[in-house]
gemmi code that builds the backbone of each chain (N, CA, C; Angstrom):
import gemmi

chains = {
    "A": [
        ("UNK", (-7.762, 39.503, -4.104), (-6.807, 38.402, -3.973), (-7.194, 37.244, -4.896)),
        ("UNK", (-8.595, 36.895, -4.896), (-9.239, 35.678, -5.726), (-8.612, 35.805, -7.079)),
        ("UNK", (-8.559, 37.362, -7.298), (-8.651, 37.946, -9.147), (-7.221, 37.422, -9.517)),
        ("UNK", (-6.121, 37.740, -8.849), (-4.733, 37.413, -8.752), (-4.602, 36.218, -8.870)),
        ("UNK", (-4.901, 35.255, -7.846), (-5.001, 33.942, -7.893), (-5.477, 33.254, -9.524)),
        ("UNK", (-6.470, 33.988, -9.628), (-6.779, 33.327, -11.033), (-6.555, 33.597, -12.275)),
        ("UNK", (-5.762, 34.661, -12.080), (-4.856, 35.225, -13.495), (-3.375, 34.256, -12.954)),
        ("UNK", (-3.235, 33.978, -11.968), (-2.090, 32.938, -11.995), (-2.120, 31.854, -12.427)),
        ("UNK", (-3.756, 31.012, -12.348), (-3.313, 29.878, -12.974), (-3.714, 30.096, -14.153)),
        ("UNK", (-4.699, 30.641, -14.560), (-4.671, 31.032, -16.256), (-3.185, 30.931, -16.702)),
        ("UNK", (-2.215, 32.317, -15.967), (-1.424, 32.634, -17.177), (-0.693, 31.135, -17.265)),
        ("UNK", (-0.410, 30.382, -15.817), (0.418, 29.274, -15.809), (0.011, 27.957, -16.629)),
        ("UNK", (-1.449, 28.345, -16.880), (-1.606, 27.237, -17.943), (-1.288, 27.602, -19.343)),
        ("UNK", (-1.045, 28.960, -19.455), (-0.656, 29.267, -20.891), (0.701, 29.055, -20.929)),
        ("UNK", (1.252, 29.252, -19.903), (3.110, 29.257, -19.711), (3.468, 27.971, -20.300)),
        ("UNK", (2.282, 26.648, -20.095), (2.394, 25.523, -20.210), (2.511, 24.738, -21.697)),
        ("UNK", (1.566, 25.571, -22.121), (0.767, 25.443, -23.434), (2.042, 26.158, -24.760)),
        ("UNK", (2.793, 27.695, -24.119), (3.744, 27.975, -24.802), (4.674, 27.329, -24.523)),
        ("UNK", (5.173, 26.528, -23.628), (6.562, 25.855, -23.382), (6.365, 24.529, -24.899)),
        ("UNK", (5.051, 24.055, -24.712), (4.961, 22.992, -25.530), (4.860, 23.307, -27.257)),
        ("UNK", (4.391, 24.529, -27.164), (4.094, 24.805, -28.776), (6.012, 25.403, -29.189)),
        ("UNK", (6.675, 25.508, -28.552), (7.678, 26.138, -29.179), (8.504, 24.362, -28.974)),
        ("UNK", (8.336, 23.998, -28.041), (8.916, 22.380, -28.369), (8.378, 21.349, -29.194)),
        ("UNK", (7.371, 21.427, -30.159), (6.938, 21.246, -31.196), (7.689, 21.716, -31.981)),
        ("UNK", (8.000, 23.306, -32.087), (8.641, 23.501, -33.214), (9.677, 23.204, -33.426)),
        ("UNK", (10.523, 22.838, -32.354), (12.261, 22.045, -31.810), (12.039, 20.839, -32.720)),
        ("UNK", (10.914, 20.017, -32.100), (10.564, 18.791, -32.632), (10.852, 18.567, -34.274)),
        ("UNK", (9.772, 19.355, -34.686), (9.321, 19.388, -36.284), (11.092, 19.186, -36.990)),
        ("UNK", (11.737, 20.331, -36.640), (13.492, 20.671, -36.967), (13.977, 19.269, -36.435)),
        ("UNK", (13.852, 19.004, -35.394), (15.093, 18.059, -34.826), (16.209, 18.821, -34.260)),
        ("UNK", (15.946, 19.657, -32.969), (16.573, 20.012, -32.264), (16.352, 20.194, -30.956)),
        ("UNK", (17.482, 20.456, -29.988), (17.533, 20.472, -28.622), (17.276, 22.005, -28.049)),
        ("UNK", (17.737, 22.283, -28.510), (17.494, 24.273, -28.182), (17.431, 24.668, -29.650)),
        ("UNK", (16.668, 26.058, -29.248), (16.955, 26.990, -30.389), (17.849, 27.116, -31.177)),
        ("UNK", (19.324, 27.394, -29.842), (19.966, 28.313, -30.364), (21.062, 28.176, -29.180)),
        ("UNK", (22.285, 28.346, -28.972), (23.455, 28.241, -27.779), (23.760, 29.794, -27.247)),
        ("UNK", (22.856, 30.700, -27.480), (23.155, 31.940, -27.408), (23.120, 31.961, -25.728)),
        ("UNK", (22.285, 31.494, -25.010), (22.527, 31.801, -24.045), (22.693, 30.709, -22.549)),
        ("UNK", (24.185, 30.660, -22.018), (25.209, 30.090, -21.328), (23.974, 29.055, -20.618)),
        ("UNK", (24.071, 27.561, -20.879), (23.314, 26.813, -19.948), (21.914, 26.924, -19.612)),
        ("UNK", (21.016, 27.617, -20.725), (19.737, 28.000, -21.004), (19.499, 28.037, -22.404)),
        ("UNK", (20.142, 27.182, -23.152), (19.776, 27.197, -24.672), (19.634, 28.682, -25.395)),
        ("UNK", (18.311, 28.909, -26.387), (18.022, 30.161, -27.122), (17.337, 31.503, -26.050)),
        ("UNK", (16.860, 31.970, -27.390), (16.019, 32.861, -26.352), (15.081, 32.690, -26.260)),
        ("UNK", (14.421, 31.796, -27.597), (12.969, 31.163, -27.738), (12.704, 29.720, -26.286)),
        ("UNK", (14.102, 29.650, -26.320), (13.473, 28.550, -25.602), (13.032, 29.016, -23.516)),
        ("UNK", (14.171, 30.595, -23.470), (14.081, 31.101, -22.872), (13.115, 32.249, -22.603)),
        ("UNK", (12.198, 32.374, -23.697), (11.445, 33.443, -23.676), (9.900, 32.629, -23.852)),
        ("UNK", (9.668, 31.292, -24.256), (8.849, 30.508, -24.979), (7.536, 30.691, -24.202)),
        ("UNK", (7.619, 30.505, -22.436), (6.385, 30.786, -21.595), (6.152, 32.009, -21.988)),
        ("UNK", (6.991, 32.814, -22.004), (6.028, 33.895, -21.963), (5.575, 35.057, -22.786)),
        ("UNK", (5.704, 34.335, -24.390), (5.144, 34.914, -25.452), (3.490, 34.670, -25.393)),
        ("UNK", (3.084, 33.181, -24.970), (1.657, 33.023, -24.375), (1.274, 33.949, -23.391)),
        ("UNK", (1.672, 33.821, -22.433), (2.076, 34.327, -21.021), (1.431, 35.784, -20.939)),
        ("UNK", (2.053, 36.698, -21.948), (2.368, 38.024, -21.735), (0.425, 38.499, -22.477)),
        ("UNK", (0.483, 37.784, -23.333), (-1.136, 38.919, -23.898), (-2.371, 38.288, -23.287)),
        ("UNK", (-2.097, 37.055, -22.770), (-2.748, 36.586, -21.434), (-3.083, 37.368, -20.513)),
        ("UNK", (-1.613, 37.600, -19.918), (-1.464, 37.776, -18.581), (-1.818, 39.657, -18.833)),
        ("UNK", (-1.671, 40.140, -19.784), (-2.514, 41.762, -20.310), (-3.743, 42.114, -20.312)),
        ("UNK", (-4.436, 40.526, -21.089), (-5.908, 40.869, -21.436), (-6.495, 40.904, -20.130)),
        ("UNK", (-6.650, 39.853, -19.382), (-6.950, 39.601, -17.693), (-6.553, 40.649, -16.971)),
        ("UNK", (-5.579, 41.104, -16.576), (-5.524, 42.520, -16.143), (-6.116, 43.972, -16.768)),
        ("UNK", (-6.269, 43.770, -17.954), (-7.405, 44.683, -18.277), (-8.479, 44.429, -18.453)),
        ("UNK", (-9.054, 43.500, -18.065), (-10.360, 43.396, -18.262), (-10.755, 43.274, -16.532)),
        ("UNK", (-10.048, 43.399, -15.590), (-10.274, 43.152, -14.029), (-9.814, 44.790, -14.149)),
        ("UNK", (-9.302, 45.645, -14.505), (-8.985, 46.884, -14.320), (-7.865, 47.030, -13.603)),
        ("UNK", (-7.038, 45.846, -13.442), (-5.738, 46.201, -12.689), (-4.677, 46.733, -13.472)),
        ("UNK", (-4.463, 47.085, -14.619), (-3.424, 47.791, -15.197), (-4.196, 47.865, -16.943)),
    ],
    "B": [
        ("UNK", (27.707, 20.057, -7.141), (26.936, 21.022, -8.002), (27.601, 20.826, -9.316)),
        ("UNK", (27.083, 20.763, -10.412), (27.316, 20.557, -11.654), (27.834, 21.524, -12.378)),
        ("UNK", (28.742, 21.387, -13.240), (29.167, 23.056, -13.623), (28.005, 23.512, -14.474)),
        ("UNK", (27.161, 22.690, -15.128), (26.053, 22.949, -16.058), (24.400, 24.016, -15.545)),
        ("UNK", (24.992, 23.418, -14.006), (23.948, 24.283, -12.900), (24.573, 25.498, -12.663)),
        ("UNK", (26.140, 25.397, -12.802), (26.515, 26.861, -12.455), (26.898, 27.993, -13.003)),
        ("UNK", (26.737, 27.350, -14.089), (26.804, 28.182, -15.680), (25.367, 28.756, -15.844)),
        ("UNK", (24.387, 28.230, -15.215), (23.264, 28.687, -15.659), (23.013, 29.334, -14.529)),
        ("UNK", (23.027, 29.167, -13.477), (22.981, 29.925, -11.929), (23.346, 31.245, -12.175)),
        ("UNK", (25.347, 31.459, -12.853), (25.906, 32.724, -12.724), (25.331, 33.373, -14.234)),
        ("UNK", (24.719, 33.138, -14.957), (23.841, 33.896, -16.112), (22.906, 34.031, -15.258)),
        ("UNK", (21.593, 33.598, -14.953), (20.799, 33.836, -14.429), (20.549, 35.002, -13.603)),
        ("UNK", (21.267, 35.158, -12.648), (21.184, 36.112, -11.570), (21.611, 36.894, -11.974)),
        ("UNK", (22.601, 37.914, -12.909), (22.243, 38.921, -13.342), (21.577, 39.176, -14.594)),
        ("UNK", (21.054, 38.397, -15.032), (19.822, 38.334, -16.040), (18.702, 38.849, -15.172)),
        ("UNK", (18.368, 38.008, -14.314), (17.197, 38.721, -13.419), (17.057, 39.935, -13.197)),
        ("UNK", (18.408, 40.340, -12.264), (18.553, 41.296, -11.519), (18.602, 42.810, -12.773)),
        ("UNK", (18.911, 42.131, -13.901), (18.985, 43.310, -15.357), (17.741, 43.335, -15.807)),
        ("UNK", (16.877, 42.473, -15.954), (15.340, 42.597, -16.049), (14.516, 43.465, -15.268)),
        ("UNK", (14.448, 42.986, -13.957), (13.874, 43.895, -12.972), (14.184, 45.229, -12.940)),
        ("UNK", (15.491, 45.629, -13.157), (16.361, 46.984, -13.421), (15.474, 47.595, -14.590)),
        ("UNK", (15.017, 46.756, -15.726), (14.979, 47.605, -17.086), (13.367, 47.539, -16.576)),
        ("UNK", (12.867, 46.877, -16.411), (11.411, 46.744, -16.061), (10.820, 48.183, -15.053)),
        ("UNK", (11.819, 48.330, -13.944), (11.712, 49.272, -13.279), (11.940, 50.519, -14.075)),
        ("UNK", (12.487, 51.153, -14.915), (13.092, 52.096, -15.538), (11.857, 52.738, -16.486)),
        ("UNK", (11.519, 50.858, -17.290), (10.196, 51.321, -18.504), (10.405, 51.892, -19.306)),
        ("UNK", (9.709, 52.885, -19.609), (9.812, 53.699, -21.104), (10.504, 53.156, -22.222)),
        ("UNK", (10.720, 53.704, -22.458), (11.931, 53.573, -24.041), (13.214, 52.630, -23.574)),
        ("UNK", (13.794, 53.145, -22.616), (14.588, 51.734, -21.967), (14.459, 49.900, -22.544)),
        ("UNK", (12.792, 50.061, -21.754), (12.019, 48.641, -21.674), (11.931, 48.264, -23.554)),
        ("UNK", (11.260, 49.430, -24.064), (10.828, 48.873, -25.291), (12.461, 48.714, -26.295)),
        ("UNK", (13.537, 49.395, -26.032), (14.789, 49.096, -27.020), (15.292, 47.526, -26.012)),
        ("UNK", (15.318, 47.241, -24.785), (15.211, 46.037, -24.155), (14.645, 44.939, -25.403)),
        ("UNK", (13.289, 45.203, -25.443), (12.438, 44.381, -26.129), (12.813, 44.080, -27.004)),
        ("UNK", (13.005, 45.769, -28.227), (13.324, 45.129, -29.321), (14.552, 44.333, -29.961)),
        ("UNK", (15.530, 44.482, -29.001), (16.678, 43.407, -29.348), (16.213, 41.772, -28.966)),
        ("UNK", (15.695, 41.846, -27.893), (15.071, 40.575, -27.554), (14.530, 39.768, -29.045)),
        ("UNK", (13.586, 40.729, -29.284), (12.367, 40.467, -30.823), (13.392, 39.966, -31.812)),
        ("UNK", (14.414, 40.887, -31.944), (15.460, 40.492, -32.806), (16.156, 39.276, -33.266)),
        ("UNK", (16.629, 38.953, -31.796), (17.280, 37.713, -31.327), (16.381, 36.202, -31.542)),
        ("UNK", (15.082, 36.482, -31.276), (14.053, 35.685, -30.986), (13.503, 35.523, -32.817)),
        ("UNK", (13.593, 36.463, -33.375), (12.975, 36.206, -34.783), (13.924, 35.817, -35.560)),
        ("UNK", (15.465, 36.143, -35.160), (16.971, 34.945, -35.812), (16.247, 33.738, -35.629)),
        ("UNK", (16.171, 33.414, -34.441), (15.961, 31.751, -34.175), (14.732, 31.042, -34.623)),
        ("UNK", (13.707, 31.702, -34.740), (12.846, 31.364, -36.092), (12.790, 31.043, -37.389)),
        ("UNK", (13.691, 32.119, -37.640), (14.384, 31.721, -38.931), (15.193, 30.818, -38.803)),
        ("UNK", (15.849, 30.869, -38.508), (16.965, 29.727, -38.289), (16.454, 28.081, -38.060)),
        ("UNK", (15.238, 28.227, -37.452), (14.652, 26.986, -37.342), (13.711, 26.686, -38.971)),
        ("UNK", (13.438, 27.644, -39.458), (13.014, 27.301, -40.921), (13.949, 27.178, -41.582)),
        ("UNK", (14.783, 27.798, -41.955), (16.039, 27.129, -42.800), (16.442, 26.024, -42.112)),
        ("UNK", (16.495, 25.303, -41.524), (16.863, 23.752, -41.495), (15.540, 23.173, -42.015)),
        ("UNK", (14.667, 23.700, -42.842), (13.303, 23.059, -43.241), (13.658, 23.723, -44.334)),
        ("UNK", (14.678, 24.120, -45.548), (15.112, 24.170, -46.172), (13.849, 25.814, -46.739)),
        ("UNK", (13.508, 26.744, -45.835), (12.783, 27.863, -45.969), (13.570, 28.826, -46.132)),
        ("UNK", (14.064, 29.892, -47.031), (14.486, 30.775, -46.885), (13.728, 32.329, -46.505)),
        ("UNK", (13.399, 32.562, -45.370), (13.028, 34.004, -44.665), (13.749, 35.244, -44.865)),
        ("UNK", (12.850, 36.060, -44.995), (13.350, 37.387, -46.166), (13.667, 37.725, -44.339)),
        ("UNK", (15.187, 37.680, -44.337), (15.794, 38.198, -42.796), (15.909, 39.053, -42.554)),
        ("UNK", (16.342, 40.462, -43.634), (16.868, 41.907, -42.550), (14.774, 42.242, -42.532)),
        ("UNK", (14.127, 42.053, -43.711), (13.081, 42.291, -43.685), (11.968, 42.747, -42.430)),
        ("UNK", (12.186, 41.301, -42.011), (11.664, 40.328, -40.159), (12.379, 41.020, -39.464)),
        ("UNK", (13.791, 41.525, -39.373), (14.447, 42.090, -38.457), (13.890, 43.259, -38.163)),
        ("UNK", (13.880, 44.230, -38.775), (13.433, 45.395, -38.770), (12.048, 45.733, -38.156)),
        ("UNK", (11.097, 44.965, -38.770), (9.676, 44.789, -38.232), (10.289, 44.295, -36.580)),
        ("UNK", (10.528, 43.070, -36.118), (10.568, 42.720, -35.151), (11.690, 44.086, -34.337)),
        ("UNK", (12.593, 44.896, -34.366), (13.207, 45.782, -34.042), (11.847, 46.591, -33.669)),
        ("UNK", (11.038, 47.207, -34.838), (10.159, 48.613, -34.886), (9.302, 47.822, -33.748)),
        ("UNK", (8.814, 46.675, -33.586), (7.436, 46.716, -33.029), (6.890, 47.145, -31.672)),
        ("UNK", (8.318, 46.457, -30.334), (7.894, 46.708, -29.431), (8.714, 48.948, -29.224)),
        ("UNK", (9.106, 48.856, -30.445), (9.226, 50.922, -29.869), (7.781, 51.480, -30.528)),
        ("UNK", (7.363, 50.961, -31.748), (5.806, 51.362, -31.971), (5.084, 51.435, -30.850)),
        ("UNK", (4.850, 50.527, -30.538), (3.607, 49.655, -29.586), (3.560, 50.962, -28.510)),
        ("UNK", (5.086, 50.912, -27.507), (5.216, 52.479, -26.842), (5.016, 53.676, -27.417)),
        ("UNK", (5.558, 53.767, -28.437), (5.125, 54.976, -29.125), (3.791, 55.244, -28.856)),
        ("UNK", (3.212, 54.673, -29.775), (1.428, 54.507, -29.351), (1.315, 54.954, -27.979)),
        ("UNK", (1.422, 53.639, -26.926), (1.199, 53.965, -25.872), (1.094, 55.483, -24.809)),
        ("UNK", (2.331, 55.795, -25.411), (2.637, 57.296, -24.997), (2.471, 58.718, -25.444)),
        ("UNK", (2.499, 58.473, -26.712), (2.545, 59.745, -27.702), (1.434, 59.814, -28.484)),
        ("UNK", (1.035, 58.837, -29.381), (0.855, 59.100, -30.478), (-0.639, 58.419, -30.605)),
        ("UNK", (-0.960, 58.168, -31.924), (-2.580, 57.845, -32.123), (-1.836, 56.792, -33.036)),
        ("UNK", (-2.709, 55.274, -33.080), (-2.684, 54.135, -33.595), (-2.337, 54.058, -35.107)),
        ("UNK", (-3.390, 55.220, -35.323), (-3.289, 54.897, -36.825), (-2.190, 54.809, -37.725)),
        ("UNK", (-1.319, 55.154, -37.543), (0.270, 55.906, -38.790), (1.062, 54.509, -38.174)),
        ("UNK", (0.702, 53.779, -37.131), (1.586, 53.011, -36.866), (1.039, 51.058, -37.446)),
        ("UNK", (-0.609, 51.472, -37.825), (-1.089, 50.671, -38.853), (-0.916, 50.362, -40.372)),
        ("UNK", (-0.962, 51.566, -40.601), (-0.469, 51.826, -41.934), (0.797, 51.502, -42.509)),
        ("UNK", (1.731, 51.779, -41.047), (3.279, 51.097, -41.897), (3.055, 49.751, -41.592)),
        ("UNK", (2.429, 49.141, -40.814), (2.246, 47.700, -40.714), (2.168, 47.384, -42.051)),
        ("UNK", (0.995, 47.854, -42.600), (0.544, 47.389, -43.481), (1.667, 47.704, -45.219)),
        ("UNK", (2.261, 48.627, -44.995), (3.309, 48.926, -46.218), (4.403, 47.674, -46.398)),
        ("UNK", (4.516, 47.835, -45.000), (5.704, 46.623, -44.268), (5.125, 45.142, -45.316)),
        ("UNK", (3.910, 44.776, -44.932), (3.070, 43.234, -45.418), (3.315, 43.825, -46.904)),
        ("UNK", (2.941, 44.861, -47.534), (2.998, 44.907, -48.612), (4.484, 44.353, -49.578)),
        ("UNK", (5.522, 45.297, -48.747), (6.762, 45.254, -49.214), (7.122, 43.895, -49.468)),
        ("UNK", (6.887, 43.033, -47.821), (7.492, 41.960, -48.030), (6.882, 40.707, -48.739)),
        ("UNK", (5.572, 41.098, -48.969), (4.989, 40.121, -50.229), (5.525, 40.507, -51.541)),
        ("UNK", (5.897, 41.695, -51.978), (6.534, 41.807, -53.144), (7.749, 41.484, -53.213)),
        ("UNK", (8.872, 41.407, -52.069), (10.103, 40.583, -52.326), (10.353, 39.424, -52.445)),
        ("UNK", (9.083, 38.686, -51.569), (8.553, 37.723, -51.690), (8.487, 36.628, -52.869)),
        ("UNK", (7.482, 37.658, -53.620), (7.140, 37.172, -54.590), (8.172, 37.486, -56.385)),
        ("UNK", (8.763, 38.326, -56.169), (9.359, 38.750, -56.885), (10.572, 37.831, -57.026)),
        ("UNK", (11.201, 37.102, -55.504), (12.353, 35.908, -56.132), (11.508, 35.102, -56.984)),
        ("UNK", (10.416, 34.590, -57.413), (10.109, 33.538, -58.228), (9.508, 32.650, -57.362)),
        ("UNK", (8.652, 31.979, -58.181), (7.879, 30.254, -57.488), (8.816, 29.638, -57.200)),
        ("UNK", (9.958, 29.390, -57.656), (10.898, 28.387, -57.137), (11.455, 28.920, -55.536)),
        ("UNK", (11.276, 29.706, -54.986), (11.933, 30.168, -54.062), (10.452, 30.125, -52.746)),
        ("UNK", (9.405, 29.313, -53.497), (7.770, 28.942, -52.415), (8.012, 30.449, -51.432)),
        ("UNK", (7.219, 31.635, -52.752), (7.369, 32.686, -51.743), (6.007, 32.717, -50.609)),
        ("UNK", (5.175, 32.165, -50.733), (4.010, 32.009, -49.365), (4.669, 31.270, -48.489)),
        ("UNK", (5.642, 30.180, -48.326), (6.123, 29.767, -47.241), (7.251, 30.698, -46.667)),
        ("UNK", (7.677, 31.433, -47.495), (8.671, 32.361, -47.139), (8.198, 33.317, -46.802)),
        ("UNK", (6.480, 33.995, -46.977), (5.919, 35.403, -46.286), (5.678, 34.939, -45.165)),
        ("UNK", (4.708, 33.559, -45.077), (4.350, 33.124, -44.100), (5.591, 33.457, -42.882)),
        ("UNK", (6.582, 32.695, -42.821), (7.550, 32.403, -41.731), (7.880, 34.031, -41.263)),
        ("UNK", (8.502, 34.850, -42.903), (8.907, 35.869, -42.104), (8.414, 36.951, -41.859)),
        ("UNK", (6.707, 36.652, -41.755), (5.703, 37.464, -40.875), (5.726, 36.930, -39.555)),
        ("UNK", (5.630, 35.385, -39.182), (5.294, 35.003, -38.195), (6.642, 35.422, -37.245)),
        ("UNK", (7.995, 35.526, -37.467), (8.876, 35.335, -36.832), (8.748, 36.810, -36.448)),
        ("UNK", (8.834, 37.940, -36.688), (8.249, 39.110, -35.329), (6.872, 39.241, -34.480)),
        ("UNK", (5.866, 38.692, -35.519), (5.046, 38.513, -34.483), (4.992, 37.754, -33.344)),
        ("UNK", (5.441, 36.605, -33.214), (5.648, 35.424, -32.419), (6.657, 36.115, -31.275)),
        ("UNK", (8.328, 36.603, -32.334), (8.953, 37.042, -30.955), (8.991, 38.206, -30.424)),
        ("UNK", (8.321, 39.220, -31.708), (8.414, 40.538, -30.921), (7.256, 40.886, -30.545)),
        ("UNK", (6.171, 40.822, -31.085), (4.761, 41.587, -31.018), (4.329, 40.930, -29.572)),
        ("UNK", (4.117, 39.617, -29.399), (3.863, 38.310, -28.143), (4.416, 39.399, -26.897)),
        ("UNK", (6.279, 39.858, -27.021), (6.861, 39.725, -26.110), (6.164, 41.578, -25.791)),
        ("UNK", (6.250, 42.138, -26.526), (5.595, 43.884, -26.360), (4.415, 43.888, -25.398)),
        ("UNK", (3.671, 42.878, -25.400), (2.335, 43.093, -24.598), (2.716, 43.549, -23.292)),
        ("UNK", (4.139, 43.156, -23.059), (4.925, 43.612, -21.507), (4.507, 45.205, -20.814)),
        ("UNK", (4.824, 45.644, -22.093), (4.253, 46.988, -22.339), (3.511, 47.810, -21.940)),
        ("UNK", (1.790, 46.843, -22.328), (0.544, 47.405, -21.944), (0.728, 47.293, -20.101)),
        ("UNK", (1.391, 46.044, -19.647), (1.207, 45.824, -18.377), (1.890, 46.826, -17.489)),
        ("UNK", (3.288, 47.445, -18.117), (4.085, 48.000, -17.155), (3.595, 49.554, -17.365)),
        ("UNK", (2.471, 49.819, -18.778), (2.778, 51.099, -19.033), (0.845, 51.358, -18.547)),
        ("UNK", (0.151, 50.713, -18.152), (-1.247, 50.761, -18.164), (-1.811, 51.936, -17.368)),
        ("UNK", (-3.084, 52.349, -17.702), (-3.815, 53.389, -17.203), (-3.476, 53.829, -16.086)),
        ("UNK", (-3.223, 52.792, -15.077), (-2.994, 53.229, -13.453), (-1.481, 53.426, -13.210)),
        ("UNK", (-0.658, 53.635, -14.373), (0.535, 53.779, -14.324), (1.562, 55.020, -12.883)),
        ("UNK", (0.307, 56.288, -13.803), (0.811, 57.262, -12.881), (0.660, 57.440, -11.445)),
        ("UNK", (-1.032, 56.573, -11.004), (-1.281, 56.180, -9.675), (-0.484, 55.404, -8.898)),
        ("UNK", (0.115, 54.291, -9.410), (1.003, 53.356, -8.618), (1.966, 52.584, -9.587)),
        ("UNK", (3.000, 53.894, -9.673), (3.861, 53.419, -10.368), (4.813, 51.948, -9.738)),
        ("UNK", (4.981, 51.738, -8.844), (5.545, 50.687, -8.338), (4.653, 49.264, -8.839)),
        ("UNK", (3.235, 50.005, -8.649), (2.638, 48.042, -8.551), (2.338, 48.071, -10.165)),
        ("UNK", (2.807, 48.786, -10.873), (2.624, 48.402, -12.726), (4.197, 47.702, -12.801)),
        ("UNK", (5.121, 47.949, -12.063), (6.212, 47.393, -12.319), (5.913, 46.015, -12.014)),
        ("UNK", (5.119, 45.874, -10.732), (4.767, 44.776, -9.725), (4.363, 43.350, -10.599)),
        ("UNK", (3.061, 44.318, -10.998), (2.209, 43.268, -12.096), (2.812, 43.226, -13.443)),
        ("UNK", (4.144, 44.211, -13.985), (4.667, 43.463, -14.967), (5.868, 42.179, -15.159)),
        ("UNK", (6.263, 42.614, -13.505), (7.202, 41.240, -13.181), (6.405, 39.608, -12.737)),
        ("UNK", (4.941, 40.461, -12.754), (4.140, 38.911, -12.529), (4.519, 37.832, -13.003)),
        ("UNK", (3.881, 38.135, -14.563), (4.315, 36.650, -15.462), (5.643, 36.044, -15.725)),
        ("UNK", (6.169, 37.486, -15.086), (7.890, 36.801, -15.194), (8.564, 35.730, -14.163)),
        ("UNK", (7.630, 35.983, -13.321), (8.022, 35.016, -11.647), (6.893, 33.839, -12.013)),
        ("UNK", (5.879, 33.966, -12.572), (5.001, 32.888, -12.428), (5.830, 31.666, -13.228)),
        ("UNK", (6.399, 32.279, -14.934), (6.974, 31.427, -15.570), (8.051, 31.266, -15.452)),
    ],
}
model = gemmi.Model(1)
for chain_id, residues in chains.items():
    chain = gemmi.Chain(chain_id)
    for i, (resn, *xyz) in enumerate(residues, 1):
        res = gemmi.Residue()
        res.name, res.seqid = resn, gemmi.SeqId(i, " ")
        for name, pos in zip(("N", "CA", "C"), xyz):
            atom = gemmi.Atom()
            atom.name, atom.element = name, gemmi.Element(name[0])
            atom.pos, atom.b_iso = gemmi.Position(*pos), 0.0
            res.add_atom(atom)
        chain.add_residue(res)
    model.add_chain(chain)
structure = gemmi.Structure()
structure.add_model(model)
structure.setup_entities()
């Protein structure tokens, strides 16, 4: 249960860390979303942004605890 | 309730409910899932460099970001790493020579740069889904690889 717990806040601090690095890149441009592709959720970057960090995070930690 | 909440409410919920669906399914499903995702996600990269007046070698990035997350399975399932390194690497080759071949005026290192980064960032990042839903203990408990690949999806 501990192991879980702490791949949660790991990944959630990365979720954090990617929300901000892809709103940097909004920044740099001068824009509000990505992209209008999707209805009342902007892009897909902006919709996918946690969890490009998120995901090889939230992989490595589970393989290195042996859970997947 | 705002219509702006309910526009995003009635996307949402079957967005979810189509995630969890493809997540559950896996295989080849999950990874052609992905690679349109990668697709979509490496447009808007580009797209954010051309307003920085960058032109990104586009079907180029497309393609890579398309191949990566069905490689990655491939691998996973079938095959041995190597042949799927090697076109990596033809791929970097190619697109430094188109690259470079428009001319200095066309700043082809800012233009390899971007349209390397734009599949890695949206497709390669988003594939790791992959290792989680497709991992060693797959065949033991197929339910809780689905489990722990919807993790990061509920956390974020």
């Amino acid at each position: 249960m501990w192991q879980l717990a702490g791949i949660g806040l790991i990944t959630a601090f990365a979720a954090q860390v990617g929300d901000v690095a892809e709103s940097l890149f909004k920044r740099e441009v001068g824009v509000k979303d990505s992209s209008m592709l999707i209805p009342g959720h902007g892009g897909v970057l902006d919709r996918l942004d946690s969890l490009y960090f998120v995901l090889p995070v939230a992989a490595a930690l589970l393989r290195i605890l042996d859970l997947a | 309730m705002s219509r702006n909440l309910l526009v995003r409410i009635a996307f949402a919920v079957p967005a979810i409910a189509g995630t969890l669906l493809i997540l559950s399914l896996g295989g080849w499903v999950l990874a052609g899932f992905l690679a349109i995702l990668g697709v979509l996600g490496t447009r808007e990269v580009y797209d954010l460099a051309r307003k920085q007046g960058i032109e990104p070698l586009e079907w180029i990035g497309f393609v890579a970001a398309a191949i990566c997350p069905l490689a990655i399975y491939w691998v996973k399932g079938y095959a041995d790493w190597e042949p799927v390194l090697y076109v990596a690497a033809i791929w970097l080759i190619i697109t430094h020579i188109v690259a470079t071949a428009r001319g200095p005026e066309h700043r082809p290192l800012t233009t390899l740069a971007v349209t390397v980064f734009g599949p890695l960032y949206a497709s390669a990042l988003l594939s790791f889904i992959i290792a989680i839903r497709h991992g060693p203990h797959v065949d033991a408990h197929p339910r809780g690889s689905v489990a722990l690949a919807a993790l990061p999806l509920v956390i974020t």
